[in-house]
N, C-alpha and C positions, 0 to 999 in steps of 0.2 A: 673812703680812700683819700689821701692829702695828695697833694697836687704832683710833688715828687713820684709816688707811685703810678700816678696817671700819665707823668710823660717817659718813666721806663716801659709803661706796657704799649705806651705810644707809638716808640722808638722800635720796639720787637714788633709789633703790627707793620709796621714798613717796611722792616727788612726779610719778612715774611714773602716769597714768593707768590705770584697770582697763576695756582695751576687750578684745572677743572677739576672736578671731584670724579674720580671715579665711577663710570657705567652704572654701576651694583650699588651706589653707594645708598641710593633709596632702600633698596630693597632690604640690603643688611641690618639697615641702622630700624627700619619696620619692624625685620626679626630679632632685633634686640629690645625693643621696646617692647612686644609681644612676650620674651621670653622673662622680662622682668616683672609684667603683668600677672606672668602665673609663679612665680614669684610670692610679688605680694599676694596674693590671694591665698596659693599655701601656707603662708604663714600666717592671716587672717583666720585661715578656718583652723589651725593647729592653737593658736589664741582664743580662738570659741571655746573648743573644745575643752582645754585646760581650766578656763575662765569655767564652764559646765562643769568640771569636774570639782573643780576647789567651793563651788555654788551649793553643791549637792553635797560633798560631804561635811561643810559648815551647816546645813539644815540639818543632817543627821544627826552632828554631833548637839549641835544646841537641843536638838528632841531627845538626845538620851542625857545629855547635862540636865536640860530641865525635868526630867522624870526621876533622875536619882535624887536632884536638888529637895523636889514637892514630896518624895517618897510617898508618892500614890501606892493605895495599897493595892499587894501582891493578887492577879486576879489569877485563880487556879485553876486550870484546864487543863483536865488529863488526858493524856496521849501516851499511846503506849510507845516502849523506845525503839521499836522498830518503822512505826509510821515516821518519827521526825525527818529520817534521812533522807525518803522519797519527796516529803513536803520540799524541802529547803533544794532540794537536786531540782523540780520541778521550778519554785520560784528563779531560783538561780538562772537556769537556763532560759526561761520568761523573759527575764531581762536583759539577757546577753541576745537573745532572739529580736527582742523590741528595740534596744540600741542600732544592731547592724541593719534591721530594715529601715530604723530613722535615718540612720549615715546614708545608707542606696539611695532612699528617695530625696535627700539633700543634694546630693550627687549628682541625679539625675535633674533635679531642678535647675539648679546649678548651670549645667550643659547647656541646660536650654534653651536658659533667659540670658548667656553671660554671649553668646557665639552667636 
């Protein structure tokens, strides 16, 4: 700041009355700093999570770029076409299984160590 700005804020600091602070006034300004604490932190973990998500499907994709690029060859394993559905329903759900219990016990850690 140049000196001119420093003696307008000068000039308003004076003419600023000297009243107490309000009773509450700890207590509020605590619950605001608290409420902006969880806050940042849901948007921290909502940034994990996206960051996780863009991590994993960059691996995927570079594992199937790289496999069509090498054009390994075709390894043939036969399954008949009623088994595929139940496989892929089982892995699917595996995953979606193993995700929400990684989220819980984040969650739960989280509470524990953060409070």
């Amino acid at each position: 700041m140049n000196q001119n700005e420093q003696d307008i804020l000068k000039s308003i600091f004076i003419r600023l009355p000297d009243e107490p602070l309000p009773p509450t006034f700890q207590s509020e300004m605590m619950l605001r700093i608290k409420k902006e604490a969880v806050r940042i932190a849901k948007r921290n973990q909502r940034l994990r999570v996206l960051a996780l998500i863009a991590a994993t499907t960059f691996t995927i994709g570079l594992a199937v770029a790289s496999l069509v690029y090498m054009g390994l060859p075709e390894i043939m394993i036969e399954f008949s076409v009623v088994m595929i559905p139940p496989y892929y329903i089982y892995f699917g759900l595996l995953v979606l299984v193993l995700l929400f219990t990684d989220h819980w016990l984040q969650q739960r850690y989280y509470k524990r160590h953060t409070m």
